[in-house]
LOTOR-974792 format. One record per residue: residue in one letter; x, y, z of N, C-alpha, C in turn. Coordinates in Angstrom, 3 decimals, m for minus. Layout:
BEGIN
<pt residuo="a" n_x="X" n_y="Y" n_z="Z" ca_x="X" ca_y="Y" ca_z="Z" c_x="X" c_y="Y" c_z="Z"/>
...
END
This chain:
BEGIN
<pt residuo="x" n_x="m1.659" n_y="m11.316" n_z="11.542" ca_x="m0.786" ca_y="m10.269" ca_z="12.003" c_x="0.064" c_y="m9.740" c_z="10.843"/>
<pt residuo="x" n_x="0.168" n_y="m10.672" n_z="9.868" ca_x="1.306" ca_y="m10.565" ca_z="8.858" c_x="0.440" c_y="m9.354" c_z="8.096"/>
<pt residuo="x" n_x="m0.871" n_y="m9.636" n_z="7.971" ca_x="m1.489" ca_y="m8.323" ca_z="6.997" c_x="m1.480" c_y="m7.388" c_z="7.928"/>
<pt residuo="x" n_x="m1.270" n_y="m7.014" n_z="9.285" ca_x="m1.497" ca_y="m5.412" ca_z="9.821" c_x="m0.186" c_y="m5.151" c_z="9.538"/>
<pt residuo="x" n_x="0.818" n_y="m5.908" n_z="9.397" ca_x="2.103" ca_y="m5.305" ca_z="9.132" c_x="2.129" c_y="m4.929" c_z="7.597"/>
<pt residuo="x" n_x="1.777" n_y="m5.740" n_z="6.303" ca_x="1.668" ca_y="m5.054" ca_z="5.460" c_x="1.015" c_y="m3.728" c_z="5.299"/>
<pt residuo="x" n_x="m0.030" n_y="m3.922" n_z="5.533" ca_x="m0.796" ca_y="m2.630" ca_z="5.640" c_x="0.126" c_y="m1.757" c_z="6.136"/>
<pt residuo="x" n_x="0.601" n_y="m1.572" n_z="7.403" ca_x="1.542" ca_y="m0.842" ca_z="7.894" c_x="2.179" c_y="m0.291" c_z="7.108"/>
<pt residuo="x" n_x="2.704" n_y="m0.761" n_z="6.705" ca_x="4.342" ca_y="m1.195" ca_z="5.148" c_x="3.947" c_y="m0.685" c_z="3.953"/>
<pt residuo="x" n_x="2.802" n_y="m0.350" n_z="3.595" ca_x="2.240" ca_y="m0.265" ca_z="2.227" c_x="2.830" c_y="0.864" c_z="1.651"/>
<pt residuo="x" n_x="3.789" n_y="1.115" n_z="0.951" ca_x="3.918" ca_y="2.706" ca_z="0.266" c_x="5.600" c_y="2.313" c_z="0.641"/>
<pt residuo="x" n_x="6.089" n_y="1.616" n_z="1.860" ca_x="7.634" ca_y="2.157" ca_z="2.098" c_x="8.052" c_y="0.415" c_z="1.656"/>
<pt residuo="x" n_x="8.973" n_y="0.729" n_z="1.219" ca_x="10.248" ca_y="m0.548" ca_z="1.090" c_x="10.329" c_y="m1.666" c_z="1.906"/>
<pt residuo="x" n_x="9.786" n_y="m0.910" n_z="3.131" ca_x="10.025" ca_y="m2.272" ca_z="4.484" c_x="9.717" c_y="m1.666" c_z="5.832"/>
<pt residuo="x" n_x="9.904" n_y="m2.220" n_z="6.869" ca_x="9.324" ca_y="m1.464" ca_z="7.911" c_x="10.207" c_y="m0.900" c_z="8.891"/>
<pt residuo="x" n_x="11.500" n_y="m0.650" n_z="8.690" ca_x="12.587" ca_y="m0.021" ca_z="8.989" c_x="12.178" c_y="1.650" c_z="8.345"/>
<pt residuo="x" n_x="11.751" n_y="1.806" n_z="7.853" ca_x="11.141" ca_y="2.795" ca_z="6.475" c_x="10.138" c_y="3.665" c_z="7.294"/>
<pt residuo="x" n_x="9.540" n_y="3.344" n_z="8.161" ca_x="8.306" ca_y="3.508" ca_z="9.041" c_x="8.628" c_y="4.722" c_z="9.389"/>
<pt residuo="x" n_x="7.825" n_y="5.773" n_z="9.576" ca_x="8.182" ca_y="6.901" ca_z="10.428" c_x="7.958" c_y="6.297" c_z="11.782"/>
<pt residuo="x" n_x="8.404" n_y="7.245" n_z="12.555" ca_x="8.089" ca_y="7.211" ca_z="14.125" c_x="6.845" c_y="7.199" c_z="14.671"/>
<pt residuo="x" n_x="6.157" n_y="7.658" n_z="14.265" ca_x="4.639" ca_y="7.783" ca_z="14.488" c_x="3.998" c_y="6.285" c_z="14.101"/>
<pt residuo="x" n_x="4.325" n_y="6.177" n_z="12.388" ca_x="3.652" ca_y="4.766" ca_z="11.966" c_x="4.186" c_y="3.683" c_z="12.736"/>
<pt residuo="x" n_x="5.578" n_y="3.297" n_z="13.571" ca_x="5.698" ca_y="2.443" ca_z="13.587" c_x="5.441" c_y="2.493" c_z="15.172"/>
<pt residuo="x" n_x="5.069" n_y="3.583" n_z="15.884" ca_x="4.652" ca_y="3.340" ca_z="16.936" c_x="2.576" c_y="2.943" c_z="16.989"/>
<pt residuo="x" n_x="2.437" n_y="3.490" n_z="15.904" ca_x="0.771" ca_y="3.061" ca_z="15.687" c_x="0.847" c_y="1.573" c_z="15.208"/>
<pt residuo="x" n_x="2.164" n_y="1.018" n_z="14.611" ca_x="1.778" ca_y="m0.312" ca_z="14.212" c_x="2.344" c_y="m1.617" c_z="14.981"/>
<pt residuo="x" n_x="2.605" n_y="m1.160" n_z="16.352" ca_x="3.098" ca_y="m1.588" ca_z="17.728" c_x="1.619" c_y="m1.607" c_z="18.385"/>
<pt residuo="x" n_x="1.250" n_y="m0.224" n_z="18.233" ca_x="0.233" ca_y="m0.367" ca_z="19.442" c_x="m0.899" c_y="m1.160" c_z="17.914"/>
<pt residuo="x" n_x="m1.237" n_y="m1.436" n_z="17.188" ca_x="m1.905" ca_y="m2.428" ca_z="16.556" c_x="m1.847" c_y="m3.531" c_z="16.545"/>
<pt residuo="x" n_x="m0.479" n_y="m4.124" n_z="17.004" ca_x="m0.464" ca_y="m5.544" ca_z="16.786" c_x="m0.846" c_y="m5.928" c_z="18.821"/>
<pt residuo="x" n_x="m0.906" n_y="m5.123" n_z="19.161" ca_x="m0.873" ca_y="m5.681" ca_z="20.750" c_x="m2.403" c_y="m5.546" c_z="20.715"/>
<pt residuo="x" n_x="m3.020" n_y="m4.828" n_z="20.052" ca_x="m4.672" ca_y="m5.523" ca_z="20.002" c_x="m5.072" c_y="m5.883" c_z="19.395"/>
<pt residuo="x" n_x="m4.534" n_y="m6.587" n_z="17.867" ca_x="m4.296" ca_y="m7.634" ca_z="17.207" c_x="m4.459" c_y="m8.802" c_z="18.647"/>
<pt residuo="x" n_x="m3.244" n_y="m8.955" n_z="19.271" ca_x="m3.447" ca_y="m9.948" ca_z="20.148" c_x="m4.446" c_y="m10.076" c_z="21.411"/>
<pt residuo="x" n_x="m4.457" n_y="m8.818" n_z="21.565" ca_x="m6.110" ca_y="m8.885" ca_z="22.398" c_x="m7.146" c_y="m9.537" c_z="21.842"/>
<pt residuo="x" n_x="m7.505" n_y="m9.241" n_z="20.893" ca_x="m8.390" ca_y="m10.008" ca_z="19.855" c_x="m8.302" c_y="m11.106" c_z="19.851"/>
<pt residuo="x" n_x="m7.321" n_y="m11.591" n_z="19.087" ca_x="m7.267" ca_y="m12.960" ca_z="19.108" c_x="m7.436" c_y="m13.800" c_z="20.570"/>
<pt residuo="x" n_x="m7.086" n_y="m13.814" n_z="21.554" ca_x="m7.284" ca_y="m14.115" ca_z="22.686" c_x="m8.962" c_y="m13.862" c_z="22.966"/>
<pt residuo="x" n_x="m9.628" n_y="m12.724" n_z="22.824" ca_x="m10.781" ca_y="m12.510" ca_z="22.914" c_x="m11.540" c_y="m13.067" c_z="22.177"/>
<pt residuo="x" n_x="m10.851" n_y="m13.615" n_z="20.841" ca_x="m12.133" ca_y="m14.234" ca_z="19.747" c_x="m12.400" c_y="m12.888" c_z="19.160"/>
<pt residuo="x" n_x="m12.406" n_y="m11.386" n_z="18.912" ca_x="m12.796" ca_y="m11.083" ca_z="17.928" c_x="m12.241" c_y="m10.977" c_z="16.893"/>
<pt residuo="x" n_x="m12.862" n_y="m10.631" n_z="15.849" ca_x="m12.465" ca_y="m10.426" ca_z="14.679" c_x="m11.306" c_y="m9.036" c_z="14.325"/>
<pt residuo="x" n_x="m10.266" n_y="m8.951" n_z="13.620" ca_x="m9.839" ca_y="m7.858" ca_z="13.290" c_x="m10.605" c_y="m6.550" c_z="12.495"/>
<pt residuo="x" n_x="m11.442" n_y="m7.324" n_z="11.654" ca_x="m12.589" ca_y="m6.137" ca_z="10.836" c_x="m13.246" c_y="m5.836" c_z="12.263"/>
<pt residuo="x" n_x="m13.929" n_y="m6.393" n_z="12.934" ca_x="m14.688" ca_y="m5.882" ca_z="14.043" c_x="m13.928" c_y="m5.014" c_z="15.113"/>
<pt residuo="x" n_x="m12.769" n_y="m4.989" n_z="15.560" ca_x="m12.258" ca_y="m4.349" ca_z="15.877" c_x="m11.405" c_y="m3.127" c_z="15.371"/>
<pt residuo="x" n_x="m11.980" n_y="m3.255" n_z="13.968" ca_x="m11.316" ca_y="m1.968" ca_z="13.697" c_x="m9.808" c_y="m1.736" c_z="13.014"/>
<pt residuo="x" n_x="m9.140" n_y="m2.744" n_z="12.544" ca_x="m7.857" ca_y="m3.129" ca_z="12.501" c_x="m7.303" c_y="m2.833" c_z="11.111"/>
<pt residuo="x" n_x="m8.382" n_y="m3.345" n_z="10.455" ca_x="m7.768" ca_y="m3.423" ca_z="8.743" c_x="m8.813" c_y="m2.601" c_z="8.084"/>
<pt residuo="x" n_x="m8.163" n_y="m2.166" n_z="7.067" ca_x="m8.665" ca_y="m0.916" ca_z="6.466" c_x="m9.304" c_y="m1.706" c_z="5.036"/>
<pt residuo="x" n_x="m9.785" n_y="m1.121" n_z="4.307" ca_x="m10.882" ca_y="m1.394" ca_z="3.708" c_x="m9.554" c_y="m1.783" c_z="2.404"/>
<pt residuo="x" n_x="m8.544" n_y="m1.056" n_z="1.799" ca_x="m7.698" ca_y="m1.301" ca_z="1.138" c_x="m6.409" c_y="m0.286" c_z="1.954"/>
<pt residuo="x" n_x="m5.272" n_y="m0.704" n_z="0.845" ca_x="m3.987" ca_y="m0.432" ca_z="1.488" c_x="m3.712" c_y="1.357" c_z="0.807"/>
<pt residuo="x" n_x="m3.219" n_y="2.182" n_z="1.405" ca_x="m2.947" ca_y="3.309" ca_z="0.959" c_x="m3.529" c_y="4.525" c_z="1.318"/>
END
């Protein structure tokens, strides 16, 4: 979870920094972050983490 929040974070200072938009996309990411995990899949398989940060 700690890397969808970096990712999130990547470019700003911290995640207070977040626009409104990003930090509502990185809300609704971590709640299927936890779908996942509960489900057993993977975050690459679902789509979660990006290939690099930026």
């Amino acid at each position: 979870m700690k890397l969808l929040i970096d990712q999130a974070c990547f470019g700003f200072m911290g995640i207070e920094q977040l626009p409104d938009d990003d930090l509502i996309q990185l809300h609704k990411d971590l709640e299927r972050a936890e779908d996942c995990m509960r489900d057993g899949v993977s975050f690459e398989d679902a789509g979660l983490l990006r290939s690099r940060y930026g």
